[in-house]
C-alpha positions as CSV (number, residue, x, y, z in Angstrom):
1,X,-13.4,-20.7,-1.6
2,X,-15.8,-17.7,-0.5
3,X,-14.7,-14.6,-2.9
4,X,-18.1,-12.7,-2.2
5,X,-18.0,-12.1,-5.9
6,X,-21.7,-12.1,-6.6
7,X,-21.4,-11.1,-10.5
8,X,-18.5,-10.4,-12.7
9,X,-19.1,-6.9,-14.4
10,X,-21.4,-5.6,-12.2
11,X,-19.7,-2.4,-12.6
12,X,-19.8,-2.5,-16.3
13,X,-19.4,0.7,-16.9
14,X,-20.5,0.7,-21.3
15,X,-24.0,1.1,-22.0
16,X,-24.5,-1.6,-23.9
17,X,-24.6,-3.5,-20.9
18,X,-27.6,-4.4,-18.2
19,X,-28.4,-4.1,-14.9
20,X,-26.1,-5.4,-12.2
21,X,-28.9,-7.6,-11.4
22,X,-29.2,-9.0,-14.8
23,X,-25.8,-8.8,-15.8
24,X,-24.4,-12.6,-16.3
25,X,-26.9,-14.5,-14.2
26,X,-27.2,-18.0,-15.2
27,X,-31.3,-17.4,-15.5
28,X,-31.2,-14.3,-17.1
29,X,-33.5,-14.5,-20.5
30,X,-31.8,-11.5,-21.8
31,X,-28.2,-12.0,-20.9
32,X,-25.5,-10.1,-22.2
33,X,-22.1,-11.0,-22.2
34,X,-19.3,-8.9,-23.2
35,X,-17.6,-9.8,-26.7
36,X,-15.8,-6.2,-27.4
37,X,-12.3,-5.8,-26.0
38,X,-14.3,-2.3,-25.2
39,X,-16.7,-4.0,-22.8
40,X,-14.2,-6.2,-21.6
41,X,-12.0,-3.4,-20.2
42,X,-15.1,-1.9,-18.8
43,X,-15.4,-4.9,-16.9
44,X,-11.7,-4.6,-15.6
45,X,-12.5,-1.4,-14.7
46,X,-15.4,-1.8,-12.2
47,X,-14.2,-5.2,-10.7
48,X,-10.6,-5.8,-11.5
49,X,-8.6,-2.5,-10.3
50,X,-8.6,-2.1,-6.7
51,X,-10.8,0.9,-5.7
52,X,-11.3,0.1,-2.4
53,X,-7.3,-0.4,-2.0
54,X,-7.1,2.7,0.8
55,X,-10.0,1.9,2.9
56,X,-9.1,-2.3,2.9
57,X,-5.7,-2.2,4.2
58,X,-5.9,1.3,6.6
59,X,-5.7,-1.7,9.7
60,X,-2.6,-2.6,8.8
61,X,-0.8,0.2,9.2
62,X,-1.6,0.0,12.9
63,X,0.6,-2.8,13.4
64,X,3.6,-0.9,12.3
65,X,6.1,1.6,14.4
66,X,4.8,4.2,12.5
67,X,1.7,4.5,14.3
68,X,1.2,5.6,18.2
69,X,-1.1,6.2,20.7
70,X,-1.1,9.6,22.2
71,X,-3.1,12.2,24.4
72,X,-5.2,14.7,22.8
73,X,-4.2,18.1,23.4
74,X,-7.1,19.6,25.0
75,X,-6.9,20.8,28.9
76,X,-10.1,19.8,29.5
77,X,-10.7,16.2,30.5
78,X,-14.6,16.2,29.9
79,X,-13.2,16.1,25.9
80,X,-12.9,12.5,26.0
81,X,-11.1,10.4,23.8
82,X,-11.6,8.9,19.8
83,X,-13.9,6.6,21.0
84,X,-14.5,5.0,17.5
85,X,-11.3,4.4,16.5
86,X,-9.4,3.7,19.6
87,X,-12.0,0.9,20.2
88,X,-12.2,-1.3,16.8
89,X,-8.2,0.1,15.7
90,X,-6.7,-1.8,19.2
91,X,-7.0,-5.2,17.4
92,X,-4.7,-4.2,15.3
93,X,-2.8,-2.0,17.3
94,X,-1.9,-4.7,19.8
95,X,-1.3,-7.5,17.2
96,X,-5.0,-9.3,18.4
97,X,-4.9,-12.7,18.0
98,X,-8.6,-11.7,16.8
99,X,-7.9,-8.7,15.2
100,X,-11.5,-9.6,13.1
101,X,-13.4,-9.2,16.6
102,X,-12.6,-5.8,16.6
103,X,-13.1,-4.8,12.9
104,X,-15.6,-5.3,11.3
105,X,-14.6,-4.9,7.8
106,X,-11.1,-6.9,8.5
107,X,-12.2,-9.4,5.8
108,X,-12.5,-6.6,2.6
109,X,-8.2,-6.9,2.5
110,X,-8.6,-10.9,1.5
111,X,-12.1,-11.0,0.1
112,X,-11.8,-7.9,-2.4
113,X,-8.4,-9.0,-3.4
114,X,-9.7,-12.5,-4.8
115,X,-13.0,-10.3,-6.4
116,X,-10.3,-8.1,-8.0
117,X,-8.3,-11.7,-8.9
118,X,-11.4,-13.3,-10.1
119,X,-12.5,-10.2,-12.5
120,X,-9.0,-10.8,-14.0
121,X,-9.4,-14.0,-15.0
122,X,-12.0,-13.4,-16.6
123,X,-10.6,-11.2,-18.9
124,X,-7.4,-13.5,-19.7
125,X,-9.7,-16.4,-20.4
126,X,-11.6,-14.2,-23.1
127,X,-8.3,-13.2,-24.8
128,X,-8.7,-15.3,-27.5
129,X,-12.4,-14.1,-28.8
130,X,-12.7,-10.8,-27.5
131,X,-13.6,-8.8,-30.5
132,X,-11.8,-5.4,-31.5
133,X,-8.4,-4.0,-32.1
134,X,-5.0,-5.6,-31.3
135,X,-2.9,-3.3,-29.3
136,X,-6.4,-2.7,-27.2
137,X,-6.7,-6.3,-26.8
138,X,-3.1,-7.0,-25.6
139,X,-3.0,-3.3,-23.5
140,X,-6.6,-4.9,-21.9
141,X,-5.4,-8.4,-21.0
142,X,-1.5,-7.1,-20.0
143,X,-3.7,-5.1,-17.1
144,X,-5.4,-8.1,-16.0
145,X,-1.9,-10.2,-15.5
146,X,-0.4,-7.2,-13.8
147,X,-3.5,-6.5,-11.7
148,X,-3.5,-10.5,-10.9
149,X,0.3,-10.6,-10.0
150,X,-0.2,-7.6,-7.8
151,X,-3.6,-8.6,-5.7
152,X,-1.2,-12.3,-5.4
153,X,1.6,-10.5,-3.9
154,X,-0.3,-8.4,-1.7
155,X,-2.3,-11.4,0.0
156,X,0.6,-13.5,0.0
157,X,2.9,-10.5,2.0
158,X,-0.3,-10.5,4.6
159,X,-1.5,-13.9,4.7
160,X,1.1,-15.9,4.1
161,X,4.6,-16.7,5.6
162,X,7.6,-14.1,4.0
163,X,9.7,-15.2,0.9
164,X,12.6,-17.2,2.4
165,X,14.5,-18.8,-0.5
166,X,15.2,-22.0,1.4
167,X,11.9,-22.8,2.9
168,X,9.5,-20.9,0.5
169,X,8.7,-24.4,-1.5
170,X,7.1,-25.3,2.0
171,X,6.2,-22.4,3.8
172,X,2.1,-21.2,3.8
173,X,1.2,-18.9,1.0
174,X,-2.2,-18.0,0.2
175,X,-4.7,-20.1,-2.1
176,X,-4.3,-19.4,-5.8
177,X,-7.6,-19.2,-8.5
178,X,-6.5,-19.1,-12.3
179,X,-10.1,-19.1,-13.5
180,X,-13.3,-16.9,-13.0
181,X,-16.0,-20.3,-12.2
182,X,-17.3,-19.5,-9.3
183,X,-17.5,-22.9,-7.3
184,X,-18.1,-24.2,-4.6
185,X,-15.2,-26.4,-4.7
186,X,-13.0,-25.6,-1.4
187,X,-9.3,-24.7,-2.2
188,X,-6.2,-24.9,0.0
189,X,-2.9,-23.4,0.2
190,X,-0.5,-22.7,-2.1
191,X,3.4,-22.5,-1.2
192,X,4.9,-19.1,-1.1
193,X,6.9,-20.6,-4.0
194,X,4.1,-21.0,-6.0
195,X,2.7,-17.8,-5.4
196,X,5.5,-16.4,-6.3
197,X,6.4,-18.1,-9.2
198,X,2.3,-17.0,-10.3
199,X,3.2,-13.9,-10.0
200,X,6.5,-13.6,-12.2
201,X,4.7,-15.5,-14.8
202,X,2.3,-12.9,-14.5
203,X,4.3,-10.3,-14.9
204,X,6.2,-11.4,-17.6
205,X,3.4,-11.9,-19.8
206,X,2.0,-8.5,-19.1
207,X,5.3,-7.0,-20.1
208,X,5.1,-9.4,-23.2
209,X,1.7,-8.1,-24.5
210,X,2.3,-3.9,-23.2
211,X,4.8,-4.5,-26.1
212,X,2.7,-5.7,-28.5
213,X,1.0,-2.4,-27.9
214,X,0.5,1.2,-28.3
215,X,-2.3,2.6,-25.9
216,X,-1.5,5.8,-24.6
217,X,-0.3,5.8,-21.1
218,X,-2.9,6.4,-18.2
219,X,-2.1,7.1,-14.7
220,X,-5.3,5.8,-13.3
221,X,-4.8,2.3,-15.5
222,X,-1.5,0.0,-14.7
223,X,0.6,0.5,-17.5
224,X,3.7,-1.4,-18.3
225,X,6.4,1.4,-16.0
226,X,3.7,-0.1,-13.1
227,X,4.5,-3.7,-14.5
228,X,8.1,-3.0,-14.0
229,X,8.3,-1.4,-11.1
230,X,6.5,-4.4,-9.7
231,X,8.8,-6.5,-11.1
232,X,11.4,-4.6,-9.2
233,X,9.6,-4.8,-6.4
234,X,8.7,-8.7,-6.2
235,X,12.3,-9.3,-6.9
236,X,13.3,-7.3,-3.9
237,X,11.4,-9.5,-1.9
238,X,13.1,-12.7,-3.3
239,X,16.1,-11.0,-2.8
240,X,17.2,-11.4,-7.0
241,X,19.1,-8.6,-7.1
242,X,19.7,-9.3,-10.8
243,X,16.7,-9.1,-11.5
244,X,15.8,-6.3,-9.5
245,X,19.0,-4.4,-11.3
246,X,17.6,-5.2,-15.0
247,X,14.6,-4.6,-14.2
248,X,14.7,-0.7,-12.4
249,X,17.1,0.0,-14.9
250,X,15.1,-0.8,-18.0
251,X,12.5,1.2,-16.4
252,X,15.1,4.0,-15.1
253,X,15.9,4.8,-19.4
254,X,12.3,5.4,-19.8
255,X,12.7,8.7,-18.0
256,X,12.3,9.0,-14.2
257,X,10.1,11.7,-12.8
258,X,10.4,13.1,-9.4
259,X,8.1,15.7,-7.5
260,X,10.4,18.3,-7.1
261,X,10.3,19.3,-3.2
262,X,13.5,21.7,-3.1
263,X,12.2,25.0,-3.8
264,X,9.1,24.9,-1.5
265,X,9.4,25.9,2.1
266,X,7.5,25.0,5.3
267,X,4.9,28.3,4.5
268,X,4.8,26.7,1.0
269,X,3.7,23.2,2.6
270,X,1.4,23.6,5.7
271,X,-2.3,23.0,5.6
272,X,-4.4,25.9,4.8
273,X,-8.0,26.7,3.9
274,X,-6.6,29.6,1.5
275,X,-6.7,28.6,-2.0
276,X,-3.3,29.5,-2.9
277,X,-1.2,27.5,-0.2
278,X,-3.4,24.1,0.0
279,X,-1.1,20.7,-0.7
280,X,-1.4,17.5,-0.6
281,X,1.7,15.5,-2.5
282,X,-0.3,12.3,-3.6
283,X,-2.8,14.3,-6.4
284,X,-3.4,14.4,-9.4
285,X,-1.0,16.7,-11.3
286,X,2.2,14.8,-9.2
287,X,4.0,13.5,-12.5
288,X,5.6,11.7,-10.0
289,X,2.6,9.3,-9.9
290,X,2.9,6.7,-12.5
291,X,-0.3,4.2,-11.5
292,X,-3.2,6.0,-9.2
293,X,-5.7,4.0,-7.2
294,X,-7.3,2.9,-4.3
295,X,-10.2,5.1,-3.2
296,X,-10.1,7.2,-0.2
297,X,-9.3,5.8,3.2
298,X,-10.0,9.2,5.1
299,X,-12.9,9.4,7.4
300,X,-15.0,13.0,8.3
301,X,-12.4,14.6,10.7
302,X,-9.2,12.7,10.0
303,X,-6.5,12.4,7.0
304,X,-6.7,8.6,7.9
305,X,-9.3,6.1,8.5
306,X,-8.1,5.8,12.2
307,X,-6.7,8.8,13.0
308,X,-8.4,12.1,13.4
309,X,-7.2,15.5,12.5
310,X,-7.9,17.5,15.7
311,X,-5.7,16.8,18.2
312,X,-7.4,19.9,20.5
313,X,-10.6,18.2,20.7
314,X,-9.3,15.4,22.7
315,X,-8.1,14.8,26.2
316,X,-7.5,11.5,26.0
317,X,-5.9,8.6,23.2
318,X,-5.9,9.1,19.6
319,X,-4.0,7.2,17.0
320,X,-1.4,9.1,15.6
321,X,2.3,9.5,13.7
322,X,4.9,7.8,16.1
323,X,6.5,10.9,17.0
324,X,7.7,10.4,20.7
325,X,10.9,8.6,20.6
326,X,14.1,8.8,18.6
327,X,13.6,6.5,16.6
328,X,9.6,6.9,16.0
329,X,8.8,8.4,12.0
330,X,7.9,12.1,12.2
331,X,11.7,12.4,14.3
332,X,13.4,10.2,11.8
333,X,13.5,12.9,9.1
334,X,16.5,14.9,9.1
335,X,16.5,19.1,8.8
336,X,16.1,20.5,5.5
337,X,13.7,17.3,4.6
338,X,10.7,18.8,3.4
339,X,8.8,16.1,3.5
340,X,8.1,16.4,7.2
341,X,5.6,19.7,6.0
342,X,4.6,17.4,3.0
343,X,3.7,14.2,4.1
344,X,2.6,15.1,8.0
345,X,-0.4,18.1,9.6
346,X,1.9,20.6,11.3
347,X,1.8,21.8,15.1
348,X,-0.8,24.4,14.0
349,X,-2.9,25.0,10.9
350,X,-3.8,28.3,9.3
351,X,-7.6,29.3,9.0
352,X,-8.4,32.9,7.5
353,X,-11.3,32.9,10.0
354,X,-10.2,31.3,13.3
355,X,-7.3,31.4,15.4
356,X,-5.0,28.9,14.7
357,X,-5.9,25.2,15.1
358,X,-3.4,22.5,16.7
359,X,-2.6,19.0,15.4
360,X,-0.2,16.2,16.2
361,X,1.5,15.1,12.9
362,X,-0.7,13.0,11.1
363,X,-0.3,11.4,7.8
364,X,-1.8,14.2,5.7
365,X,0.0,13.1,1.9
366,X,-3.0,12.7,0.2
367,X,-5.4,15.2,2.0
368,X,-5.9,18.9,2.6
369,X,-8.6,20.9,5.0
370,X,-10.0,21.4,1.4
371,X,-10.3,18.0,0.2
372,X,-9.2,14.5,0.0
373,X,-7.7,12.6,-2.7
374,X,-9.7,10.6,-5.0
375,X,-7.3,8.3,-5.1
376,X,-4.9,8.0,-1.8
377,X,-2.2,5.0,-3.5
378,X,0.0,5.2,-5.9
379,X,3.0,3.4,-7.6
380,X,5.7,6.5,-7.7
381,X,9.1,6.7,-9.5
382,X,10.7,7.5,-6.2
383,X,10.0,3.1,-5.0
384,X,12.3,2.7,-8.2
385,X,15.2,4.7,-7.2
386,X,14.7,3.1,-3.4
387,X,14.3,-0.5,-4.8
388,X,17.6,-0.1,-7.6
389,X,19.6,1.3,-4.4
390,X,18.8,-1.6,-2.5
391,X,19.1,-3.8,-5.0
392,X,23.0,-2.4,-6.2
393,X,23.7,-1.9,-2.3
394,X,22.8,-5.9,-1.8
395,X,24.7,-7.3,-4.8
396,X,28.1,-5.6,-3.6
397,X,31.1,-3.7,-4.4
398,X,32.7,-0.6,-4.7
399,X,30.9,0.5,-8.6
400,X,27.5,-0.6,-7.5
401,X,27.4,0.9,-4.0
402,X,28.5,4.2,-5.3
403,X,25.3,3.4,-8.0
404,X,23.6,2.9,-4.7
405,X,24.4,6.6,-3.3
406,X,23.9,8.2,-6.8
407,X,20.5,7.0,-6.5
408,X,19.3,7.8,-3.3
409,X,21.1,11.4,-3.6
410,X,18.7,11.7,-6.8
411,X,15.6,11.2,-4.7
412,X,17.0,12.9,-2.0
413,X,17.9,16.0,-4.0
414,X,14.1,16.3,-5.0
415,X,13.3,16.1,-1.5
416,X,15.3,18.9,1.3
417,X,14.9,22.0,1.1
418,X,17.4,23.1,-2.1
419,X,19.9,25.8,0.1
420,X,20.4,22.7,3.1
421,X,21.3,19.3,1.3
422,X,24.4,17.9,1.6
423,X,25.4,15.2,-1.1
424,X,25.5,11.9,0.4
425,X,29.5,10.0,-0.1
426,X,31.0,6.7,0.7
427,X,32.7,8.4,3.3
428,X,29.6,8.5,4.9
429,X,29.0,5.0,5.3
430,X,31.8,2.8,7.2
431,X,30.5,-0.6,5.7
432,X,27.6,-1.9,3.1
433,X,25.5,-2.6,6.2
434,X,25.5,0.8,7.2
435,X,24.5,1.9,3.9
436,X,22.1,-1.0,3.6
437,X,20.6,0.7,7.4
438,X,20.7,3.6,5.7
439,X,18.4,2.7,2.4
440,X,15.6,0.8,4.9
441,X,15.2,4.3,6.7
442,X,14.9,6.2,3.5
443,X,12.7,3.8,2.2
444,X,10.7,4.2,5.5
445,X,10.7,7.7,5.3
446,X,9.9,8.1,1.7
447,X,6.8,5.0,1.6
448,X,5.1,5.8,4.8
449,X,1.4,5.1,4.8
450,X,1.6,4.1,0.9
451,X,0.3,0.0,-0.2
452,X,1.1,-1.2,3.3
453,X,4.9,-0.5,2.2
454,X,6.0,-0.3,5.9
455,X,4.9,-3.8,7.1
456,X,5.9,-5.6,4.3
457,X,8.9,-3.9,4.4
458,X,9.4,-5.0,8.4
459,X,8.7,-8.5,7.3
460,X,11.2,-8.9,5.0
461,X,14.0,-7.2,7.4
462,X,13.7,-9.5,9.8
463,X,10.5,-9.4,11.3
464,X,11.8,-6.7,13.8
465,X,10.7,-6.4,17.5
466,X,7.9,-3.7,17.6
467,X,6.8,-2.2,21.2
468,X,3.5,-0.6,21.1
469,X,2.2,2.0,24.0
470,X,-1.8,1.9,24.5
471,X,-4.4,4.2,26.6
472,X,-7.6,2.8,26.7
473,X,-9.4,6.0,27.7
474,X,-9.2,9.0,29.1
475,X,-7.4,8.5,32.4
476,X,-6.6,5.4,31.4
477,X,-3.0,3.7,32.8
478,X,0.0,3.3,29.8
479,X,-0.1,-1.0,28.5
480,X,2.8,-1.7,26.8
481,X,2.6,-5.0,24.3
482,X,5.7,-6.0,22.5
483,X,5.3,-7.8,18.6
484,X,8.7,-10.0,19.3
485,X,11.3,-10.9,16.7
486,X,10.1,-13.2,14.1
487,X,6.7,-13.3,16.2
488,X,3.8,-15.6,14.6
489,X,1.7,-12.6,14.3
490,X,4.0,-10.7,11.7
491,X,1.4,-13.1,9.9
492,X,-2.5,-12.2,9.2
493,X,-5.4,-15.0,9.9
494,X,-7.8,-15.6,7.1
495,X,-11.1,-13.9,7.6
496,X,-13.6,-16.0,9.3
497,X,-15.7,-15.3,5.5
498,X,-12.9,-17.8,4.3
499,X,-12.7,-20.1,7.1
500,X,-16.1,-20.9,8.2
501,X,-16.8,-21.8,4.6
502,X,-13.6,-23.5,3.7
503,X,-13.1,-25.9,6.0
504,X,-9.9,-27.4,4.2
505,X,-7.7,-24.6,4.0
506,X,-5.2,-24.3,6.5
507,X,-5.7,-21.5,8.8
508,X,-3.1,-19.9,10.6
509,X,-3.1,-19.1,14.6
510,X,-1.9,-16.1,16.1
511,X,-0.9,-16.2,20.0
512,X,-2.8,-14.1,22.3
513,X,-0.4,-10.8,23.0
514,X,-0.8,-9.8,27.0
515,X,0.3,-6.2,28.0
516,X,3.7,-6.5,30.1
């Protein structure tokens, strides 16, 4: 298999390390190779975590009902149209049997997730000899397993076929590496059983050795809550609701932490260049955050990496928030919910020294007109609340589905406006269904645009129908193409990196998608 993993370490970040160049080539005369559990978590650092998270999986988020096309706003047509990303975002947009034809970059989701995989085995093999303290040792390697499990179940949730308990021990998962060799050997699938059953192990001996020590916590290094919370989360998608219940609530007594959203109002929330009213929710001091990463995925003039900011420099298509219909995101959000001016750009935006500027409602949760976020992904307290709701909601009866609507009142509480919530009850719900409806739009409204939340999300509901409207230009007619229920391209191809070197594994074709 093809990882484009050139050298392990080559981000070594200690200085008693070499050059990239040098650093653990087979013909190197002066090789180094890390011994102290110090150098080995520099290592981790630089190849293992996922730094380029944001800017891999942007694409995918095209696929989803969260995203549109839509007009600029500008009255004059000699504006144009986002000819960059209208043109290579389509593939995606319109479920392209090819989406790599359009993309360029489509391969850095499956190639820097098996670089990031490959960097972690290298660190469990060295367990045993890497020199230095124990609780560093085990808080070093515990990374590496939960960095593994969670590069595994990202890859398998795009590349492979969803968890379905009776067919995952034959369904397509994605091809699974356990050492850092790099070989030439050419691997094949795994079964979405085995990836999954990887990436419990995993996790359970990351918990095992974040208990065997006692590093201080850091929000920018996967900690054992983030180890948890996946656990949650990968038992939600085998639908184990035990486990998903034990679990959240071992994590829910170490203290949950919500950003508290009730006291601010839309002035408090709206993009501004003045100093004192800039916001962006995903930052640094959100104590809400319990594991930052990911890079930035935001281009020059937009919050996203396909969707620009300003909507009055356009005539013609831009991607966008779905915000048209019903049922599309931004409309989904009831009144009172402040994270509509949170999460989202606002019909105008305030500049000291022009006149107002307007937008359509673009993701703006980890930008500002001031500044991006370092890093735009995060593993947040609020996915444990949504995944133990689900979780109490799909195991049943009366005591757990009032659990259920304690829980999401607790992140809901955090969220409206303080003077305008109204307590969810049971009376509000006519069956567990409803409720059940109920969690999977909260969970929509609260994830949007974070880890690729919303299309794994529609994968494992069912695999939804999803109708997209396109403009190809200014002027151009309205195409409508329709993702069907349970359609074969819910699935992503491999990468032509993988397949035109790897002739053995087993690709996966996608039908062509014609406008209707």
């Amino acid at each position: 298999m093809k990882f484009n993993l050139y050298t392990v370490g080559c981000l070594l970040l200690t200085a008693a390390m070499t050059s990239c160049s040098d650093y653990l080539k087979e013909d190197s005369g002066d090789l180094l190779i890390p011994k102290k559990v110090d150098e080995f978590q520099a290592v981790l650092f630089g190849e293992g975590y996922p730094h380029t998270f944001s800017s891999d999986v942007a694409f995918i988020d095209l696929m989803t009902d969260d995203v549109t096309v839509m007009n600029g706003l500008s009255d004059n047509p000699d504006d144009g149209y986002d000819t960059n990303s209208i043109p290579t975002g389509r593939g995606a947009y319109l479920w392209a049997y090819d989406v790599e034809y359009y993309i360029n970059d489509y391969a850095n989701s499956y190639n820097n997730r098996y670089k990031n995989i490959l960097a972690c085995n290298t660190i469990i093999e060295n367990e045993a000899t890497m020199l230095g303290d124990d609780s560093k040792r085990n808080y070093c390697v515990a990374q590496a397993y939960a960095l593994r499990a969670f590069n595994y179940f990202c890859l398998v949730n795009w590349y492979g076929l969803p968890y379905n308990k009776e067919t995952a021990d034959k369904d397509m998962g994605v091809a699974v590496r356990l050492d850092s060799e790099v070989t030439r050997e050419h691997f094949t699938r795994s079964t979405v059983a085995k990836v999954y059953e990887q990436i419990n192990q995993d996790l359970d001996r990351a918990l095992e050795l974040y208990s065997q020590s006692s590093e201080a916590e850091n929000k920018y290094l996967v900690s054992e809550k983030a180890a948890l919370l996946l656990k949650t989360r990968v038992a939600l998608f085998m639908e184990n609701w035990d486990d998903v219940i034990k679990y959240g609530e071992e994590l829910y007594k170490k203290g949950v932490v919500l950003c508290d959203l009730s006291d601010k109002t839309a002035e408090d929330l709206v993009q501004s260049n003045d100093s004192e009213t800039r916001y962006s929710f995903i930052s640094s001091d959100n104590e809400e955050i319990i594991f930052n990463f990911g890079g930035d995925a935001s281009v020059m003039l937009g919050t996203h990496k396909y969707m620009m900011i300003t909507a009055e420099s356009f005539a013609g298509p831009m991607f966008t928030v779905s915000q048209e219909d019903p049922d599309d995101l931004f409309n989904i959000y009831e009144e009172g919910d402040n994270r509509k001016y949170a999460f989202f750009m606002q019909d105008y935006a305030k500049y000291s020294f022009l006149p107002p500027t307007r937008y359509l409602h673009v993701i703006a949760k980890y930008f500002t007109l001031n500044a991006k976020t370092t890093d735009g992904q995060a593993f947040r307290w609020a996915e444990l609340l949504l995944n133990l709701a689900e979780g109490y909601i799909r195991k049943g009866g009366d005591a757990n589905l009032g659990k259920a609507i304690d829980l999401l009142n607790e992140l809901r509480i955090a969220r409206f406006a303080s003077e305008s919530y109204k307590a969810l009850t049971k009376a509000d719900f006519a069956t567990s269904e409803d409720l059940l409806k109920f969690a999977w739009e909260e969970r929509r409204r609260e994830l949007c645009f974070d880890e690729t939340h919303r299309w794994t999300d529609l994968r494992r509901q069912g695999m939804p129908r999803i109708e997209h409207k396109f403009i190809s230009g200014t002027g151009a007619p309205v195409e409508t193409y329709v993702l069907e229920e349970k359609d074969r391209n819910y699935t992503l191809a491999l990468p032509t990196s993988e397949t035109g070197y790897n002739t053995e594994i087993e690709d996966y074709p996608r039908r062509d998608i014609k406008p209707q």
